[in-house]
C-alpha positions as CSV (number, residue, x, y, z in Angstrom):
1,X,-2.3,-4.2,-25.0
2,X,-2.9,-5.8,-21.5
3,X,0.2,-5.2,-20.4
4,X,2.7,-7.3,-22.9
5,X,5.1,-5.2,-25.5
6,X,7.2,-6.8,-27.9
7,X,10.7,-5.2,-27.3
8,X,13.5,-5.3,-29.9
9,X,15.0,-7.8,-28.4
10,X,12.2,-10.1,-30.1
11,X,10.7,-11.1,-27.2
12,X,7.4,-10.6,-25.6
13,X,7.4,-10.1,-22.0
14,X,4.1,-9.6,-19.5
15,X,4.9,-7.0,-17.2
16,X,2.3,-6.0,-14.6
17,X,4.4,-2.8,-14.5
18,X,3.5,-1.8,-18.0
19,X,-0.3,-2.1,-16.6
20,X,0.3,-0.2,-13.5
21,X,1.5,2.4,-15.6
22,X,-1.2,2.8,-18.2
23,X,-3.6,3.1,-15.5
24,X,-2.1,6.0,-13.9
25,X,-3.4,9.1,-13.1
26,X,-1.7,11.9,-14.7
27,X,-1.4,14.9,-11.8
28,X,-3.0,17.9,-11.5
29,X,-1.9,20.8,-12.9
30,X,-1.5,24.0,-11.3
31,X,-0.9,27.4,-11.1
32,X,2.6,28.5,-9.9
33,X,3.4,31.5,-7.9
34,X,3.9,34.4,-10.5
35,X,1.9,33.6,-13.1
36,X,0.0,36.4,-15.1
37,X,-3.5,35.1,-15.5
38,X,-5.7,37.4,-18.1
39,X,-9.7,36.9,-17.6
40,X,-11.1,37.5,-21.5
41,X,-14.7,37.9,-22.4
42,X,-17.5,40.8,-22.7
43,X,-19.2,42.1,-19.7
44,X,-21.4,40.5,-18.1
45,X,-19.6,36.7,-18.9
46,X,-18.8,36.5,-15.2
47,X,-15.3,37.2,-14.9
48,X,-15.4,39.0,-11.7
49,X,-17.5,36.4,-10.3
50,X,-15.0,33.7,-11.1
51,X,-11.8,35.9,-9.9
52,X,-13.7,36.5,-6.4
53,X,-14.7,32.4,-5.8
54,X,-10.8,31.3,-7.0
55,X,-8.8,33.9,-6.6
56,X,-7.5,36.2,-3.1
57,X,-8.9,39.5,-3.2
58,X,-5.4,40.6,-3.0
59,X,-4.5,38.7,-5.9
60,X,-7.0,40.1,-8.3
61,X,-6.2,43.6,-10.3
62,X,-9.5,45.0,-11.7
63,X,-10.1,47.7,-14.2
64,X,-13.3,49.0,-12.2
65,X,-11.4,48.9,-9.0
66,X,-8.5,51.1,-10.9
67,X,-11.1,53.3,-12.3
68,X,-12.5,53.9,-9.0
69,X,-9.3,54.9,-7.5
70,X,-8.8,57.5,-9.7
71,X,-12.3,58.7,-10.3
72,X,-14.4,57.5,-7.4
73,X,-16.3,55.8,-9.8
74,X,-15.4,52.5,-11.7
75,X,-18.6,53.0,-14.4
76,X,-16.6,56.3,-15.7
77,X,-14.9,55.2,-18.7
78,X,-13.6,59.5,-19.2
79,X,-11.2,57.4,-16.5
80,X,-9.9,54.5,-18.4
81,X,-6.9,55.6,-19.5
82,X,-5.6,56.6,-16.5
83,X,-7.2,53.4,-14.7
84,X,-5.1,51.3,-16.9
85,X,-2.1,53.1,-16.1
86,X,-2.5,52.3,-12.7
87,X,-3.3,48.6,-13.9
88,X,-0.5,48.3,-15.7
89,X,2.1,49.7,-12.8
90,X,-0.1,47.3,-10.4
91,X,0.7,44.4,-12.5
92,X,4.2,45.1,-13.4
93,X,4.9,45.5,-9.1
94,X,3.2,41.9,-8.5
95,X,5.0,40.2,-11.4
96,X,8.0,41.9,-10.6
97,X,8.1,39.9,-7.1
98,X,6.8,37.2,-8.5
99,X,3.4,37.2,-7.2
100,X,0.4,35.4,-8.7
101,X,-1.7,37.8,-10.7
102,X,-5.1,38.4,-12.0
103,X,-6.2,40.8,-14.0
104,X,-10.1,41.1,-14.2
105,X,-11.0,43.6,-17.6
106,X,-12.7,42.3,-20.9
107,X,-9.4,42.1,-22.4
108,X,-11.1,41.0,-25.8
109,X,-8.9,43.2,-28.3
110,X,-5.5,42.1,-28.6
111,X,-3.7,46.0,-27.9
112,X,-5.0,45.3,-24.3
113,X,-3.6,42.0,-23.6
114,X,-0.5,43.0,-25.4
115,X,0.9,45.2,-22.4
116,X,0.2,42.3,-19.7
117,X,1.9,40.0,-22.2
118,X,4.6,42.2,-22.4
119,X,5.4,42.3,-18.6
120,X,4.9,38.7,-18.4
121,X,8.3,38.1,-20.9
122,X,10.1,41.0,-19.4
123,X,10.0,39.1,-15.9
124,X,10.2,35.7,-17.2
125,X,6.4,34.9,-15.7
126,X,4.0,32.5,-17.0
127,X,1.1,33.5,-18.5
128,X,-2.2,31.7,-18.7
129,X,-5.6,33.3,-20.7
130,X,-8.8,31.9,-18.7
131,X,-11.4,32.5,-22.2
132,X,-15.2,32.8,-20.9
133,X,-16.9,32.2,-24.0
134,X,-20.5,32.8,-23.4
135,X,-23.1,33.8,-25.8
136,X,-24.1,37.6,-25.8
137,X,-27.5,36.5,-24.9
138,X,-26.3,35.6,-21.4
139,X,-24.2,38.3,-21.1
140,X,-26.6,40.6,-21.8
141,X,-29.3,38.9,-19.2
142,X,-26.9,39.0,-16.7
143,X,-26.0,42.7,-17.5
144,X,-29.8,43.7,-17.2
145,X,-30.0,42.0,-13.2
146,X,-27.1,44.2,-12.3
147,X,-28.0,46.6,-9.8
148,X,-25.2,49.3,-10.7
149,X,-22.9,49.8,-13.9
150,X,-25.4,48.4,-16.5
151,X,-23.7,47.8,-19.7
152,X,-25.3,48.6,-22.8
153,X,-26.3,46.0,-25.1
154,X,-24.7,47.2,-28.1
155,X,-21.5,47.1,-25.8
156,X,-21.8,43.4,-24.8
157,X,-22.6,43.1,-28.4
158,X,-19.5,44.8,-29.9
159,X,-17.6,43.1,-27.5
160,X,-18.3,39.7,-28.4
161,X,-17.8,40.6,-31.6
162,X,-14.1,41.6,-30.6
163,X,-12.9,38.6,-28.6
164,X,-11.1,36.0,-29.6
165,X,-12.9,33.4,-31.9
166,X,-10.3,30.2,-30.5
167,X,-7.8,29.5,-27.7
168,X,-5.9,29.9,-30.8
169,X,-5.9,32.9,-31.7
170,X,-4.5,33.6,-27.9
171,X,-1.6,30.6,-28.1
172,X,-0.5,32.8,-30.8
173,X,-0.3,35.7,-29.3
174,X,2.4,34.3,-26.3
175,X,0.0,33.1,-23.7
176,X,1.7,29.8,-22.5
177,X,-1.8,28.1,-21.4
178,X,-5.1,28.5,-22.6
179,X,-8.7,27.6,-20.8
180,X,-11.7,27.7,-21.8
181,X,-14.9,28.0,-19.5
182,X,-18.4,27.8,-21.9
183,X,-21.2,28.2,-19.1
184,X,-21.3,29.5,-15.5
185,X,-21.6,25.3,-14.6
186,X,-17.5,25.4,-16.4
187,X,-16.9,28.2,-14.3
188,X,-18.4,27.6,-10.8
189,X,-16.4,24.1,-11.6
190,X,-13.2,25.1,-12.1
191,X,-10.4,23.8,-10.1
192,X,-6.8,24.0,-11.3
193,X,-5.4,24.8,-8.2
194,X,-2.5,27.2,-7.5
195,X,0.4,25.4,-5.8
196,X,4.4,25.4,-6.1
197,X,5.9,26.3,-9.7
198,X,6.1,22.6,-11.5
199,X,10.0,23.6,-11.8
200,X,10.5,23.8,-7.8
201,X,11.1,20.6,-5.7
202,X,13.2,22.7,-3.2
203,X,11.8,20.8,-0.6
204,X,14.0,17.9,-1.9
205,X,17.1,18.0,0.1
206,X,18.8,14.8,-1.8
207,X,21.8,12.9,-2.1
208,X,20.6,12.9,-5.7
209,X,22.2,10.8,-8.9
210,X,21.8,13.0,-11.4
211,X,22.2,10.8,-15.0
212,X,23.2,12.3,-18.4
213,X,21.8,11.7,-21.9
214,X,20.0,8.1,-22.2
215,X,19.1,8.5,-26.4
216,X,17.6,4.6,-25.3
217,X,20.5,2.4,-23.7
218,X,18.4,0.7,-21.8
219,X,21.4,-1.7,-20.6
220,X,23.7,0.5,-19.9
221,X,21.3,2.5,-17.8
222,X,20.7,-0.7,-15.7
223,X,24.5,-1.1,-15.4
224,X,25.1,2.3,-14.2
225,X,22.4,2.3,-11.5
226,X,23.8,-0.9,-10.6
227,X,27.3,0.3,-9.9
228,X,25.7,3.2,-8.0
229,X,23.9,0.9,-5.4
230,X,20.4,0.7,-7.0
231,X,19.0,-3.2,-6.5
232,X,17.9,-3.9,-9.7
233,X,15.6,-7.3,-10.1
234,X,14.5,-9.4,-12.9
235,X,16.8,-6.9,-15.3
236,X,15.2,-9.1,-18.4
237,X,12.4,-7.7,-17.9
238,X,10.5,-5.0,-19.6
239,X,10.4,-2.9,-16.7
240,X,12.9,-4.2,-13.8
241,X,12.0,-3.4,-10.6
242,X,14.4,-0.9,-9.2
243,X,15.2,0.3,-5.5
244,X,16.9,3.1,-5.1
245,X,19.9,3.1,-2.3
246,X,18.3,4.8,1.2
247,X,17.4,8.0,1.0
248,X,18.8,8.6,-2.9
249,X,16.7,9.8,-6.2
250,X,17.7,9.2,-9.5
251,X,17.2,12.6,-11.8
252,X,17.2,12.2,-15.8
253,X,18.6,15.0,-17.3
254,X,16.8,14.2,-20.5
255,X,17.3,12.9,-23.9
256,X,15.6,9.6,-23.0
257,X,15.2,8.3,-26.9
258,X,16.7,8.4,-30.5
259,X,19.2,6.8,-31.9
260,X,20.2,4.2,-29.3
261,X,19.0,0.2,-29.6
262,X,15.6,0.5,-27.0
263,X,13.9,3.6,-27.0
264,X,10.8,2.6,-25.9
265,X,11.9,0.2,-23.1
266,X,14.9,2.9,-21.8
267,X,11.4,5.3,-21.5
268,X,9.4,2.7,-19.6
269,X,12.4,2.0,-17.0
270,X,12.8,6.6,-16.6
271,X,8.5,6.3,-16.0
272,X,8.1,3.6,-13.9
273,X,11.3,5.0,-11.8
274,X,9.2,8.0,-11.5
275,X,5.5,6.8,-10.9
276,X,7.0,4.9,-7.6
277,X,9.1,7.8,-6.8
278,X,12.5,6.5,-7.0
279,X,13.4,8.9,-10.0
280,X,12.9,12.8,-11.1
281,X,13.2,13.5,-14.6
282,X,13.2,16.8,-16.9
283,X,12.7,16.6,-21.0
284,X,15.7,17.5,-23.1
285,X,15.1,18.7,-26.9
286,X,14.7,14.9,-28.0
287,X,12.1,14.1,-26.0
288,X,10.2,17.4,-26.7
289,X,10.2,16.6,-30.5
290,X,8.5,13.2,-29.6
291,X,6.0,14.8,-28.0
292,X,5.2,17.3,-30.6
293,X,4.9,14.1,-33.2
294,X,2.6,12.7,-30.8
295,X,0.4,15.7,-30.6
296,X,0.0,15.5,-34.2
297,X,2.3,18.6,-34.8
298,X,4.2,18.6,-38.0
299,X,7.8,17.5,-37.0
300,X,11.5,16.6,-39.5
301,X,11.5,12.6,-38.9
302,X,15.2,13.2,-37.6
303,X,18.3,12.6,-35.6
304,X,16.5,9.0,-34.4
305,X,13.3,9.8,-34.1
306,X,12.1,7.6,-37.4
307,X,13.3,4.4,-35.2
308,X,11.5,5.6,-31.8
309,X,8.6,6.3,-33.3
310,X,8.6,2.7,-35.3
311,X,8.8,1.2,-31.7
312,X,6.0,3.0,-30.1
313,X,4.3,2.3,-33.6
314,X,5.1,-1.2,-32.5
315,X,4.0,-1.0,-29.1
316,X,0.6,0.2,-29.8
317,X,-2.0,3.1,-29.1
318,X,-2.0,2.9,-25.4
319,X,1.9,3.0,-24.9
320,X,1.6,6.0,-27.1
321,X,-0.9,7.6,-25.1
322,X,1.3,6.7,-22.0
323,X,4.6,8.3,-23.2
324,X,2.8,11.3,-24.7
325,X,1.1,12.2,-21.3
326,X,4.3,11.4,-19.3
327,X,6.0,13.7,-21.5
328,X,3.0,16.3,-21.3
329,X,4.0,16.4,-17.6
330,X,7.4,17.0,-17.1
331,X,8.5,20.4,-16.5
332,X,11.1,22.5,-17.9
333,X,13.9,22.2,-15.3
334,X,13.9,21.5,-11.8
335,X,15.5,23.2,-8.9
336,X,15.9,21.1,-5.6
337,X,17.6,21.0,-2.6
338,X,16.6,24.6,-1.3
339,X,17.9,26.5,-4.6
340,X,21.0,24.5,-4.4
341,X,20.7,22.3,-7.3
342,X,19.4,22.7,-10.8
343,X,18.8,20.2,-13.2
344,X,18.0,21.4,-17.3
345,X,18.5,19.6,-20.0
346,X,20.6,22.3,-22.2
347,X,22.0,24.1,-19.0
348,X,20.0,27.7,-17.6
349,X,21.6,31.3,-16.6
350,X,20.3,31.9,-13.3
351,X,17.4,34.5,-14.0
352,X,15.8,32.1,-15.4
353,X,15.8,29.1,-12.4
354,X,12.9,28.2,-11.1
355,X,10.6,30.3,-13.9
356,X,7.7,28.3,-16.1
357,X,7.6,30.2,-18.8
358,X,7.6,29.4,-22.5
359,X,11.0,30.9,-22.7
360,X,12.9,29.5,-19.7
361,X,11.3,26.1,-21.4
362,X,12.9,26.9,-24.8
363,X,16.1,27.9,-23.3
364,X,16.6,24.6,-20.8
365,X,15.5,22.2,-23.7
366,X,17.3,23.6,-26.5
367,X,19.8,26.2,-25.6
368,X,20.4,29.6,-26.8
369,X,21.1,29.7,-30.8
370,X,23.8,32.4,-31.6
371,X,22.1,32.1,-35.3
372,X,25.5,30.7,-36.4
373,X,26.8,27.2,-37.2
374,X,30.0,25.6,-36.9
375,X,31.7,23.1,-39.2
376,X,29.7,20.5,-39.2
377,X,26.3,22.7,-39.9
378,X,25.6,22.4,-36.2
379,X,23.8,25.5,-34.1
380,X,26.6,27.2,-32.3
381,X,24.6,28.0,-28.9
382,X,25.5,31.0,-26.5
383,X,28.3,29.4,-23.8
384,X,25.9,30.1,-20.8
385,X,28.0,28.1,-18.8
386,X,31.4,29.9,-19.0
387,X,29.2,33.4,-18.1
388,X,27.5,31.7,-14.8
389,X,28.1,33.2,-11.3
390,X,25.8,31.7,-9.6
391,X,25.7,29.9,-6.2
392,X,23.6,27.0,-7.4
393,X,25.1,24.0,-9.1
394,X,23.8,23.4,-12.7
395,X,23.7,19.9,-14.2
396,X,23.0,19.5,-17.7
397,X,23.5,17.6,-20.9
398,X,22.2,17.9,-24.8
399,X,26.2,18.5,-25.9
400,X,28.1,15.0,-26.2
401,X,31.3,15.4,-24.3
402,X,34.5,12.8,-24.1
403,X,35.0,13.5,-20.7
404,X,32.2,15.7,-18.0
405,X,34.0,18.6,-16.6
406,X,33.4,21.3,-14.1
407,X,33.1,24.5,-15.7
408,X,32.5,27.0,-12.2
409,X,29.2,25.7,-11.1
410,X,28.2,23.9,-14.0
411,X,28.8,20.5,-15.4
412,X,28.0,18.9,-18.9
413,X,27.1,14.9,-18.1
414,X,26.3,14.0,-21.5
415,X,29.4,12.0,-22.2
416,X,28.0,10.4,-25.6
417,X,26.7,7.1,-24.6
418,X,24.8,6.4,-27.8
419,X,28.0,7.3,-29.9
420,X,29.8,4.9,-27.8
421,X,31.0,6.7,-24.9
422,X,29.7,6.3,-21.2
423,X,27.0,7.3,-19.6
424,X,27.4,9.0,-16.9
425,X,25.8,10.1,-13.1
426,X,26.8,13.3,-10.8
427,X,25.9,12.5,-7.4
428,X,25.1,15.2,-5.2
429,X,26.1,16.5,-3.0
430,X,29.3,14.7,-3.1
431,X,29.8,15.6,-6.2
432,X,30.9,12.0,-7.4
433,X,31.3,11.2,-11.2
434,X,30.3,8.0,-12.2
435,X,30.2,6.2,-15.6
436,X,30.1,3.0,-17.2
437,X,31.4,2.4,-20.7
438,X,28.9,2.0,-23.8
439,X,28.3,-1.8,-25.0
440,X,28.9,-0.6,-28.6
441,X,28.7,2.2,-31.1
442,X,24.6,2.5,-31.5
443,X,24.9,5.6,-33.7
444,X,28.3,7.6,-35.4
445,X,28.4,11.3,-34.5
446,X,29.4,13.5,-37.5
447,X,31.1,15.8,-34.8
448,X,33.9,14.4,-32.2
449,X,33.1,14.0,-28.9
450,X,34.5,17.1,-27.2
């Protein structure tokens, strides 16, 4: 691609920010505070080896050690059942409080990790299964060089013969991240650091611009940023360069494609806004059906998404790679300015701010179904907004409105750009409305703007 995309405009353009881009290096990821992190695999795969080299001893929750505090000896399995009891209540303190935690057993049948999983959803906690898949032979040799609690080999055996046979097997079960470590070497050179939850800027004090649905209007974007003090230069081009006013961030509040007239080109400006850290930006339900296309998933060409995906067909391999890894990175919501501010795509009740789990993801992309539809065969989602009490400000978008109203601490900015509305920015903390008007009608709503 060398860093020229024909646009819809019918133009080629060579950008060196397209280039700068595609050579990026995606960031780490890492573990967030409160995360339930379930060691699988027989004895003698080195699970407790791993936990002690990249994990606090206070972090770690061990069967042994449980069966040693209630029997004095952590090779008496007469004591499991009351060891897991005290496992169990260990974990469900630490999660609880939001603690990282680690739970070092074999945890190869599915009615032990089931509990763990269980206290992961009831406290809204990511969960991630760390899969030591290592042949019984090498369990076994490295049972036999133990010094004390030598398992039996018919035990590693059995046990092997239990776990899970994919990463799979354990997505399916709830776990929101799978890895998988083959050989000691995997193990010894693991390094997914833990670090602040992905959702959590709270170091971010602002002012902020925080700017509704894009579904690609690319100009009006540029207009809008514009009109709120952003120097924009060379605006033809594929990828303006854009300066933020002193001291300001731009945060996308999702719903960056579909439907609207430059899809691809409106995702290029949100990314290169964000690779030079003059924007945040969170995924809204659009953006997360992209993804899934990209990944190969099965997904209902939809709602836009046949005319997106024609321009990234357009645009070639590498800008599809580029989007898809982008995408891959955001994170669910984000919660800045000391707890102050929170920015999801389809809104969030407050238990869930600042959580990375699967569900606080489902619910800040997509809303809450109520299972029922309204007139136009649109899902009726729970009203969140009109039940919120708390202190933080919510910004969101993913339901068109004619005109962005406060509703308590929470504001809808999605006033229906692509179905010729405006487009619209809250800045914070002034709590500013901006908006500039739509060019056109890109795409008719079968339901009225409210």
């Amino acid at each position: 691609m060398a860093g020229a995309y024909r646009s819809t405009r019918s133009q080629t353009i060579d950008n060196e920010g397209v280039s700068a881009l595609l050579n990026a290096q995606p960031a780490r990821t890492s573990i967030a505070p409160g995360t339930l992190v379930v060691l699988v695999g027989p004895s003698g795969a080195g699970k407790s080896t791993f936990a002690q080299k990249h994990f606090k001893p206070t972090e770690i929750v061990s069967s042994d050690a449980c069966r040693a505090m209630v029997a004095d000896d952590a090779a008496d399995q007469a004591a499991t059942t009351a060891a897991f009891a005290v496992l169990h209540t260990i974990v469900e303190r630490r999660l609880r409080s939001g603690r990282l935690t680690v739970v070092d057993a074999t945890n190869v049948q599915a009615k032990a990790r089931r509990p763990l999983l269980a206290l992961a959803a009831r406290y809204h906690r990511p969960s991630m299964a760390i899969l030591f898949d290592v042949s019984p032979e090498v369990c076994k040799e490295r049972n036999r060089k133990r010094q004390d609690r030598v398992v039996g080999e018919f035990v590693v055996d059995r046990q092997c013969a239990q776990a899970p046979v994919s990463p799979d097997v354990l997505l399916s079960e709830g776990f929101d991240r799978v890895i998988v470590l083959h050989s000691a070497e995997e193990a010894d050179a693991f390094d997914v650091p833990t670090g602040p939850s992905s959702t959590a800027r709270r170091d971010k004090p602002g002012p902020f611009d925080v700017i509704g649905d894009l579904h690609g209007c690319s100009d009006e974007l540029l207009s809008l940023l514009r009109v709120m003090g952003y120097q924009v230069e060379n605006p033809g081009d594929l990828i303006p360069r854009i300066t933020p006013p002193e001291g300001r961030t731009a945060v996308f509040v999702g719903d960056f494609i579909d439907r609207g007239p430059d899809n691809v080109r409106t995702l290029l400006i949100v990314m290169a806004m964000v690779r030079y850290g003059a924007a945040l930006a969170v995924p809204g339900n659009h953006d997360e059906k992209l993804l899934r296309a990209l990944q190969g998933a099965p997904v209902k060409i939809t709602s836009g998404l046949d005319r997106t995906l024609q321009e990234l067909d357009a645009a070639g391999e590498e800008m599809r790679a580029l989007v898809r890894d982008f995408l891959t990175g955001l994170p669910s919501h984000l919660v800045l300015d000391h707890g102050n501010l929170v920015v999801a795509h389809a809104g969030l009740p407050r238990e869930l701010h600042g959580i990375d789990s699967a569900q606080a993801r489902d619910v800040a992309l997509f809303g809450t179904p109520t299972g029922r539809r309204d007139a136009f065969g649109l899902k009726i989602l729970m009203d969140w907004a009109h039940a919120y009490t708390g202190d933080a400000i919510v910004v969101w978008g993913h339901l068109p409105v004619a005109e962005a109203m406060w509703v308590g601490n929470t504001i809808d900015i999605d006033t229906g750009c692509v179905h010729g509305g405006s487009l619209t920015a809250l800045r914070y903390p002034e709590r500013e409305l901006v908006s500039v008007p739509a060019a056109r009608v890109y795409s008719i709503s079968i339901k009225p703007l409210q």
